[in-house]
C-alpha positions as CSV (number, residue, x, y, z in Angstrom):
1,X,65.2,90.0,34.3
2,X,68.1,89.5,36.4
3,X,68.6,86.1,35.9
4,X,68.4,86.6,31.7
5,X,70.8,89.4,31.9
6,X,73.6,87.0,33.6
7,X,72.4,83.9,31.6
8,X,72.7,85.7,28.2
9,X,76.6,87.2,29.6
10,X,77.2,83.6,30.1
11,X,76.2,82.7,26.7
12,X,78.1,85.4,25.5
13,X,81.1,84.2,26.8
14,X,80.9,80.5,25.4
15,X,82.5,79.9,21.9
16,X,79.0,78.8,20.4
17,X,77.4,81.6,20.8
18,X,79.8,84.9,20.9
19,X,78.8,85.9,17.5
20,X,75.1,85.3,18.0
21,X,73.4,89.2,18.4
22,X,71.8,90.4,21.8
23,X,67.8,89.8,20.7
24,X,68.9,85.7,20.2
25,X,71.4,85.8,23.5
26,X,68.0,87.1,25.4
27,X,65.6,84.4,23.3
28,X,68.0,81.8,24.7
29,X,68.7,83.0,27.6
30,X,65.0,84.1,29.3
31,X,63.7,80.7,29.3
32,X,67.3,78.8,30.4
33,X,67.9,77.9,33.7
34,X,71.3,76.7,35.8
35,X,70.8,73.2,37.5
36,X,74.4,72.5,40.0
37,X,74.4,69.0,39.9
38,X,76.7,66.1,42.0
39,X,78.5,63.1,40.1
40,X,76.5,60.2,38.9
41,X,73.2,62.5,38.4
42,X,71.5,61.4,35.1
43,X,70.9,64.5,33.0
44,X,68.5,62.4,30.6
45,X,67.9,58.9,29.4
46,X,68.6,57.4,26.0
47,X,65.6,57.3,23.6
48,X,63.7,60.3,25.9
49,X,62.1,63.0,24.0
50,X,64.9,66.0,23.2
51,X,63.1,68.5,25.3
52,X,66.2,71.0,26.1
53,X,69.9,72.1,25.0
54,X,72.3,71.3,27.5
55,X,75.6,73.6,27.7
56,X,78.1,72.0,30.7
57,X,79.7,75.4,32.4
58,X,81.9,73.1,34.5
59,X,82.6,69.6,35.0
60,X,82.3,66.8,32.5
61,X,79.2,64.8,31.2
62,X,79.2,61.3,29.7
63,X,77.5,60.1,27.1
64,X,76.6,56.1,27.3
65,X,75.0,54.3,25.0
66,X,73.2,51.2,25.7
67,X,72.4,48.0,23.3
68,X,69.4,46.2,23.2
69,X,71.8,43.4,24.6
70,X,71.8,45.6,28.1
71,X,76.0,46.2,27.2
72,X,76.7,50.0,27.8
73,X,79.8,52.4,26.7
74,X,80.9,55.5,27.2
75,X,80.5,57.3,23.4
76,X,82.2,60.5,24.0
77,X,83.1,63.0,27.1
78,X,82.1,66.5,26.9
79,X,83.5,69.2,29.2
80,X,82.7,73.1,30.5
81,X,81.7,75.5,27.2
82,X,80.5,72.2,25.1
83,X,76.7,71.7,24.0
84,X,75.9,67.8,24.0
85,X,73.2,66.3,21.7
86,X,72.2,68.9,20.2
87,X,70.9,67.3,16.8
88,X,68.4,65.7,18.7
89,X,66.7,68.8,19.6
90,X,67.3,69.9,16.0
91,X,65.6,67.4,14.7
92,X,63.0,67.1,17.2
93,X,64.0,63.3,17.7
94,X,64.9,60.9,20.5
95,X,68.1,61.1,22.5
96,X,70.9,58.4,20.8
97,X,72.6,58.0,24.4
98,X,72.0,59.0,28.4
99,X,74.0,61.7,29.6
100,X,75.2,61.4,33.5
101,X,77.5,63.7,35.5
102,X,81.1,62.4,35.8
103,X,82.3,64.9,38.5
104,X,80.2,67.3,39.8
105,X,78.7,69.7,37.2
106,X,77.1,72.9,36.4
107,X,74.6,72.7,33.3
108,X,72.3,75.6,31.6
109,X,69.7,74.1,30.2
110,X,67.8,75.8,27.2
111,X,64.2,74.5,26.5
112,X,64.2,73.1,22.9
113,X,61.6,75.0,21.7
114,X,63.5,78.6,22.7
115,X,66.5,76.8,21.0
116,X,64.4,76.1,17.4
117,X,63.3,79.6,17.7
118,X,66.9,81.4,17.9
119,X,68.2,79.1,15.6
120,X,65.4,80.2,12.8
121,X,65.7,83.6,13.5
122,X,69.2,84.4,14.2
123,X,71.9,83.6,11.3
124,X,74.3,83.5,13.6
125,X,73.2,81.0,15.9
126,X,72.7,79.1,12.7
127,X,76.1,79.3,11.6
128,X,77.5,78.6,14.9
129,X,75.2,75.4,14.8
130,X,77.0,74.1,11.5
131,X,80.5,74.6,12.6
132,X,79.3,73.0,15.9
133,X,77.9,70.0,13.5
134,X,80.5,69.6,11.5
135,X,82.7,69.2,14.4
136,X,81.0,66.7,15.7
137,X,81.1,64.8,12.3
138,X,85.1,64.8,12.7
139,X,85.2,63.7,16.1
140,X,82.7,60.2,14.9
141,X,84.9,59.6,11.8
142,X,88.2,60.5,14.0
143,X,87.0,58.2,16.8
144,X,85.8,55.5,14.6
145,X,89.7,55.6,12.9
146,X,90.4,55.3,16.5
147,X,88.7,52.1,17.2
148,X,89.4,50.3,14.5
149,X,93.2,51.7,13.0
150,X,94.8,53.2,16.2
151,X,96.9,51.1,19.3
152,X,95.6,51.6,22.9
153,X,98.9,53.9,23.2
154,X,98.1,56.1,20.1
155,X,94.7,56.9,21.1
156,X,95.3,57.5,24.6
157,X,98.1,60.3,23.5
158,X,95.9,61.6,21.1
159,X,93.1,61.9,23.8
160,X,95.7,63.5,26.1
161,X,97.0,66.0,23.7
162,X,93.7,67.2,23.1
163,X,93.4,68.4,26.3
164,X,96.1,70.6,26.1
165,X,96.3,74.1,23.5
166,X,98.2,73.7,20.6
167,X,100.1,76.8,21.3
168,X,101.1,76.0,24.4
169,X,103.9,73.0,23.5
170,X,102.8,71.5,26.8
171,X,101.3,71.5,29.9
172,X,99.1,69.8,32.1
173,X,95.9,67.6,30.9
174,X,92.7,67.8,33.7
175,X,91.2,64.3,33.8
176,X,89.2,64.4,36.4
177,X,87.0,61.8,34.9
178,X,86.9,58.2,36.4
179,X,89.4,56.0,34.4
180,X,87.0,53.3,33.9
181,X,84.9,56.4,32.1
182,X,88.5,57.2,29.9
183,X,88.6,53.6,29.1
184,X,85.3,53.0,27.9
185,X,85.4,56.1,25.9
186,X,89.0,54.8,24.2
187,X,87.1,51.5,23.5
188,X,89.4,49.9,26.2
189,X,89.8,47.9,29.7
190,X,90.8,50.1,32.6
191,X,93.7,47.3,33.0
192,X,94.8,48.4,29.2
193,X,94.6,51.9,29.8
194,X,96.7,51.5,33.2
195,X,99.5,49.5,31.3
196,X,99.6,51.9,28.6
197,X,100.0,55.3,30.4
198,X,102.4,53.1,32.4
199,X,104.1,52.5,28.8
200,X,103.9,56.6,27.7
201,X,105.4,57.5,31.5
202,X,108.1,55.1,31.0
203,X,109.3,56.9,27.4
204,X,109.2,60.1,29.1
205,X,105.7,61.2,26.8
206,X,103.9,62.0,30.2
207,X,104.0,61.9,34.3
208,X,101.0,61.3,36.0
209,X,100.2,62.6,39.2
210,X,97.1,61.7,39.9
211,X,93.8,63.8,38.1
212,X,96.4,65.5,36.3
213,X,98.9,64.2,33.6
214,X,102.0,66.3,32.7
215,X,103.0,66.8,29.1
216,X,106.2,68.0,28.7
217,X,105.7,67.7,24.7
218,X,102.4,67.8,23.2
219,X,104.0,67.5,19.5
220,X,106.1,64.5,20.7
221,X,103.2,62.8,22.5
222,X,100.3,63.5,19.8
223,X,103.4,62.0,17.0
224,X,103.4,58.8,19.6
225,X,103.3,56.0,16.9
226,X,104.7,53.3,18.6
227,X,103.3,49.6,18.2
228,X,102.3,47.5,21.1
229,X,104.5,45.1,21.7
């Protein structure tokens, strides 16, 4: 009882679910469980069975893909208070990609078939899920634009202003994340993703200092539009 109590406060606190009503929180939260996990632990495989809802608490999580050539990318990087995948466990399908730990990570884990039930009975949950959906919808087309519009520059500014509030002007972006992980993710080399924060530093968009990257002007960095030369 113990353990559901502080399960379903920390499922409280996480933007998915703070609207969702106590009697779903305690659905969710009986059957979940907290794994502490180091870096380069697989959570699950590409193509396994969807058996549970994964929330990252802290750390960061990859998603990799891998081609029936054997070539492998990072898709997308989820950090603390994100859900990953979930759509598999929605539709009772396959995982699309493997998920592994990029730095070391604390994950709650919800069995799938605790997750259908709160989801059917709680209209909360449910609209929580479609805004969570539809989010994730925006980041495929807005990464896809990426790829195929965007300079190595632009998207690396736009990945960096992410990172920081809106309302904050600037600040510092956490990227704790291996840069060969950043790179894939950007649909880059690590040697283009060097050169190009080299390039941002230079026009006074950003300093690095090591796992951290100063902004001193989000607005000015996310309006980055320069071609490369």
């Amino acid at each position: 009882m113990q353990d559901t109590r502080a399960h379903a406060d920390i499922l409280r606190r996480l933007p998915l679910f703070m609207a969702a009503g106590d009697d779903a929180l305690a659905r969710l939260a009986g059957p979940a469980f907290v794994q502490q996990l180091p870096r380069g632990a697989v959570i699950f495989a590409q193509d396994r069975e969807a058996d549970f809802v994964h929330v990252a608490l802290e750390g960061s999580v990859a998603l990799t893909a891998r081609a029936e050539s054997g070539a492998e990318t990072v898709v997308e990087i989820f950090r603390a208070g994100e859900a990953f995948l979930v759509p598999a466990v929605v539709l009772r399908l396959p995982y699309l990609a493997s998920a592994a730990t990029l730095t070391a990570l604390r994950v709650m884990m919800i069995p799938a078939d605790a997750f259908r039930d709160a989801l059917a009975r709680d209209a909360a949950i449910a609209r929580a899920m479609t805004e969570l959906l539809a989010r994730h919808w925006r980041l495929m087309v807005d990464q896809v634009v990426d790829l195929k519009l965007r300079p190595a520059e632009r998207r690396i500014a736009r990945f960096l202003a992410r990172r920081i509030a809106e309302e904050a002007g600037g600040g510092s972006a956490e990227v704790p994340e291996p840069r060969g992980a950043i790179a894939a993710r950007l649909g880059m080399t690590p040697e283009t993703l060097s050169r190009s924060l080299h390039a941002l530093e230079a026009e006074g968009l950003i300093r690095c200092a090591g796992k951290r990257i100063d902004v001193p002007d989000r607005d000015r960095l996310l309006n980055h539009r320069r071609e490369p030369r």
